[in-house]
N, C-alpha and C positions, 0 to 999 in steps of 0.2 A: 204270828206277826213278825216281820221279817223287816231288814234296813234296803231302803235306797240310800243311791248317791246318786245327785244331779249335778252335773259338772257344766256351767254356762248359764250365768244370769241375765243372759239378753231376756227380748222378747218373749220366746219358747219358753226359756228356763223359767220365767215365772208366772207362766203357766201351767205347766208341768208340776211345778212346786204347788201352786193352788189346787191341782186337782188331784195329785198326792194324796194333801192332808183332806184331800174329801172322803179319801177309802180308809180311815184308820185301822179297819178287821184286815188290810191287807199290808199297809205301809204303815207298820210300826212304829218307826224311826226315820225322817228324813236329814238327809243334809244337801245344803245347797251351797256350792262352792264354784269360784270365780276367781280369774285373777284379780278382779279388784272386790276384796271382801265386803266395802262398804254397798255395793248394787245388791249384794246378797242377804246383808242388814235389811235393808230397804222392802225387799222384796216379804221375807219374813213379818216383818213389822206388818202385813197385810193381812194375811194370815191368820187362819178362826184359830190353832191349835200352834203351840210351840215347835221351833223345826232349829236343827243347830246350822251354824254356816262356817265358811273358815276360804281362805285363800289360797288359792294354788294355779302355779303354770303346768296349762295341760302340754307345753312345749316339754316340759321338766319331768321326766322319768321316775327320777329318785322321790321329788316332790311329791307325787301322785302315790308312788308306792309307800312313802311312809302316811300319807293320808290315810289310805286304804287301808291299812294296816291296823290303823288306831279309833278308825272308827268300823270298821268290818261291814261293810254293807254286804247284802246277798246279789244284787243287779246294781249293776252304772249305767246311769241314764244320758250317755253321753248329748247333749247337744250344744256343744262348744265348736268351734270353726272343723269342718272338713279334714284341714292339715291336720290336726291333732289324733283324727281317729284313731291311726298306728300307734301311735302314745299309748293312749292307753288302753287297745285293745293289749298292748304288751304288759302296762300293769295291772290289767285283768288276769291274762295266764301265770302271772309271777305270783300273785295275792288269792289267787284259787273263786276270781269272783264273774259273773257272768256277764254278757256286755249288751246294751240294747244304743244302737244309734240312728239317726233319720235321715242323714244324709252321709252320700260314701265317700271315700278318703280320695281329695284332689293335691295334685303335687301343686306347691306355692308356685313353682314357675312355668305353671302350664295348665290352662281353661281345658280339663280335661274329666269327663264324667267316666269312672272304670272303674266297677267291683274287684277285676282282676287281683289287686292287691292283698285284698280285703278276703275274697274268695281262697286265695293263698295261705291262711291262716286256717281252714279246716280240720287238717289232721292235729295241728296241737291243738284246737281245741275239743277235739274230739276224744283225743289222747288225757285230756286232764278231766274228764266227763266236764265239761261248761259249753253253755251256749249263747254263743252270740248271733242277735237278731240285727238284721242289716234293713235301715232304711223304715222305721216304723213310723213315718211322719203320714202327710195324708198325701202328697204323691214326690216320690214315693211313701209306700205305704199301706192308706186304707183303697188307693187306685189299684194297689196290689190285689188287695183282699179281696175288693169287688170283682174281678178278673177271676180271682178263684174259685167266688163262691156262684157266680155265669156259669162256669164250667164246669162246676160242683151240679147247681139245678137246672139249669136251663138250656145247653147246650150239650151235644155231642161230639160237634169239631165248632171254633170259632176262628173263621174265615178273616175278619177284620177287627181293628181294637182302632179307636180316636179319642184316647185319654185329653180331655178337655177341661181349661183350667181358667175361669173367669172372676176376675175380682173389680164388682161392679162398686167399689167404695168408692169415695171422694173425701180425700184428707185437707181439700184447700190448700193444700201447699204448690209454690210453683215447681220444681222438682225432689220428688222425694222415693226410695225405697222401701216395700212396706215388711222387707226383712234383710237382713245385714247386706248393705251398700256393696260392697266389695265382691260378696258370693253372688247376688244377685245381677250385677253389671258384667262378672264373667261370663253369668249363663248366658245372657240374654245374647251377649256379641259373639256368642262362638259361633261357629257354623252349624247351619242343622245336620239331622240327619234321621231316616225312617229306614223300618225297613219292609221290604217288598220281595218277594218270589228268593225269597233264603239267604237275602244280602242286603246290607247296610248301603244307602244312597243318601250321597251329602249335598247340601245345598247352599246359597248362600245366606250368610245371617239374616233372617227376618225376610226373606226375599219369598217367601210364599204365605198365603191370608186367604183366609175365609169368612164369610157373614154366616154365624149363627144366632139364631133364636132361642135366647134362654128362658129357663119358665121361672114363677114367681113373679112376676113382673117386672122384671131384669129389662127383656126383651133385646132385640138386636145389638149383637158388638161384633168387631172386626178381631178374628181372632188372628197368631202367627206360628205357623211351625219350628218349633225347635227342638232339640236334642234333650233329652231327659233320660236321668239315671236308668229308672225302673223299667222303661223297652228291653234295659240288655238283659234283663233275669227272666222277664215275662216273653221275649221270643223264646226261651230255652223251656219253661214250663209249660204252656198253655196248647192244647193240641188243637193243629191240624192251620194253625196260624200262616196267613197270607202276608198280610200289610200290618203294620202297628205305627201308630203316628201318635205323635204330640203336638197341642196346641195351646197357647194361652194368649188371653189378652191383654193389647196394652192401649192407653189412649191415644191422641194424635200428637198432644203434648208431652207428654211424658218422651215418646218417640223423637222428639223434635229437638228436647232437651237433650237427650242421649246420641242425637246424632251430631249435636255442635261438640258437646263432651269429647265425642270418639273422632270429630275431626281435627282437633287440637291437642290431642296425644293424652285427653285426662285419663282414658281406660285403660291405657296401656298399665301389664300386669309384668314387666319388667323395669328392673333399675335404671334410672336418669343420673347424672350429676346435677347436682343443687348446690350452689354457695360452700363444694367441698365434701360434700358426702351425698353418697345415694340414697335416693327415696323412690319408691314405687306408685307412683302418679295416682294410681285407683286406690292404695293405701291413702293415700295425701286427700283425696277426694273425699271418701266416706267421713275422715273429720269435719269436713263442711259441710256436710247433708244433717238434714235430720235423722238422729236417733230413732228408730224404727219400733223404737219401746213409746217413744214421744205421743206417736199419733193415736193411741186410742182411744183419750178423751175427743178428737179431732172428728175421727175416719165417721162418715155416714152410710147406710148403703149395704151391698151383700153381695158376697162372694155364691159362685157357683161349680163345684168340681164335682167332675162324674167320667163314665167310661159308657162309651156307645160302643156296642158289639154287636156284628153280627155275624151269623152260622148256621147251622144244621140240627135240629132236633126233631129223632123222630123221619127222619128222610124230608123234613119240611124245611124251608129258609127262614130262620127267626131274626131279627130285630129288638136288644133290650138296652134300654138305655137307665144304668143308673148314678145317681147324683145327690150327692149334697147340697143345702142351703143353709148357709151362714149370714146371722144378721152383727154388724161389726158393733153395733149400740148395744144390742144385748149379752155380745161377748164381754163387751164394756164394763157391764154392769155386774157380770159375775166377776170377773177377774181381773177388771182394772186393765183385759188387754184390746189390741182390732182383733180380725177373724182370721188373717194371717198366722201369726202366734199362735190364734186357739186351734185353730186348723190343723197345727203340726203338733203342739202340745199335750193337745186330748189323746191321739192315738199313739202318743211315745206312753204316757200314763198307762194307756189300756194292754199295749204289746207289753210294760214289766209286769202289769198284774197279772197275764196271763204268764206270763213265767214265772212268778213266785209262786201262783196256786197249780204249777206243774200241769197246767190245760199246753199251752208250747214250752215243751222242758225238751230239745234233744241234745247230746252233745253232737257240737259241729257250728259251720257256719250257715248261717240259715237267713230266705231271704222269703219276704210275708208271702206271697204266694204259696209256698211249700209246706203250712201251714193250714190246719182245717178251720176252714173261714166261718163259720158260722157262731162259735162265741165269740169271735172279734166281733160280726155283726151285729151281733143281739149286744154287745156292749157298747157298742157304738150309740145303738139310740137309748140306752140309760144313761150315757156319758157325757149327752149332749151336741151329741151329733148323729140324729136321724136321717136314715136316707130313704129315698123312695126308686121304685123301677117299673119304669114304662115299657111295655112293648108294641109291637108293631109287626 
């Protein structure tokens, strides 16, 4: 039995932290740390099993290293803000400790989704045998995994990928985020981008949609293309790759609210003058919104994320489509979180366990595709997240 560390008490973080303390035969010792120790109190206090917590800035190097230090975990589970990754992948390699996070490192002053950075970090951690797993949420993530484990059984070349992301919840609120305000308002307004015949094509924000039919009883929603991390790792592994596109949905409201927001300069993710000092509008804004921890007594309803591919098997044209279904009341009821949170939470939990039981143990930087997907999957539907796959 071995220690985690979870660094991020939002949402994620305490779900994460609940399904920790569901594996005990694997996470020993948890600790759950934030910069504000009291959400981590809080979060604890929930909890069937004792877990320690403490404060710290993941901006803060030193902070993190004497952390680490004194409570020795084997994996960091980071899912604290983007900015921070390089933090502490750096007090990973200083403290000899392995790093798992869900989403990849964006620079504060620019909506930009790029492993590069992240990817740059290989040979030291190759060099100190530790492994850091990039992107273990569910897209990126277990979208990863699904992709691999296609191309693992079902395919020979896969010609097309339309990772597809639907969150058919309703939290009643008139606008709200159903994961950190500020990460989520950058995504949504950047520009798209897919890519096609071996090159990246940009479009403008939200400026292409589709109606798809989801199953469950979901049924029709207008989904929009946008830019997602996990295209740039999954064009590089996946063979014989045509097109790869990203979709998720949003409502007409939600849209309507984000577009007065973005016509009055609230998303802007550069500094203003304010009454003598600067503030960053989208920063300023997420204090007004609801807490995305808030809505999951609230959120009704089910998300739907999966990966439609198709390709070659066999010299024949195959068609598979697979997918998760999450119900936000029942995620509720386990972990006090919605299905956003669980969504990302469960497969951060399942990517450290499979590195502490040395199932993905390599040194270097490693992104879930590259990875043999088959106990991710088989853990997935012990962990609460079952999925199904259709073909055609």
């Amino acid at each position: 039995m071995k220690k985690v560390l979870i660094i991020g008490a939002g949402g994620v973080g305490a779900v994460v932290a609940h399904k920790c303390a569901q594996v005990p035969e694997v996470f020993g010792g948890i600790m759950l740390a934030s910069r504000t120790k009291a959400k981590c109190d809080a979060i604890a206090a929930q909890l069937p099993r004792p877990i320690e917590t403490a404060g710290v800035d993941a901006d803060n190097v030193t902070e993190l290293l004497s952390l680490m230090r004194s409570f020795k975990p084997a994996v960091v589970i980071n899912v604290a803000l983007p900015y921070q990754d390089l933090h502490i992948m750096d007090a990973c390699l200083e403290t000899g400790v392995d790093y798992l996070d869900t989403a990849n490192y964006e620079p504060p002053d620019e909506a930009r989704f790029a492993y590069k950075w992240q990817w740059a970090y290989h040979e030291r951690f190759k060099e100190k045998g530790l492994t850091a797993l990039l992107g273990s949420g569910f897209d990126p993530g277990v979208t990863n995994v699904f992709c691999a484990y296609a191309q693992k059984h079902h395919f020979d070349e896969m010609h097309q990928l339309d990772i597809i992301d639907c969150n058919a919840g309703d939290h009643g609120q008139p606008f709200a985020t159903n994961f950190n305000p500020e990460i989520n308002i950058r995504e949504i307004t950047a520009r798209g981008r897919y890519w096609e015949h071996g090159e990246w094509v940009e479009t403008d924000p939200l400026s292409w949609s589709m109606i798809r039919d989801f199953p469950d009883g979901i049924g029709k929603k207008k989904c929009f293309l946008l830019y997602h991390e996990e295209l740039e790792s999954l064009v590089l592994h996946l063979k014989g790759l045509k097109r790869a596109r990203f979709w998720m949905t949003f409502s007409d409201v939600y849209l309507q609210h984000l577009k007065a927001l973005e016509n009055v300069g609230m998303t802007r993710i550069d500094p203003v003058e304010f009454n003598g000092q600067k503030i960053v509008p989208v920063q300023f804004l997420k204090t007004l919104l609801p807490d995305p921890a808030s809505l999951g007594p609230l959120t009704k309803g089910k998300t739907c994320i999966g990966c439609l591919m198709r390709g070659v098997k066999d010299g024949k044209e195959r068609r598979c489509y697979i997918y998760n279904v999450c119900d936000h009341e029942d995620c509720y009821r386990e972990v006090k979180s919605q299905a956003i949170s669980y969504t990302t939470g469960v497969p951060a939990m399942i990517g450290a366990k499979l590195m502490l039981t040395g199932l993905w143990k390599t040194p270097g930087v490693w992104n879930m595709e590259q990875y043999d997907p088959d106990p991710f999957m088989q853990a997935l539907n012990r962990h609460g997240l079952p999925w199904t796959e259709t073909f055609s």
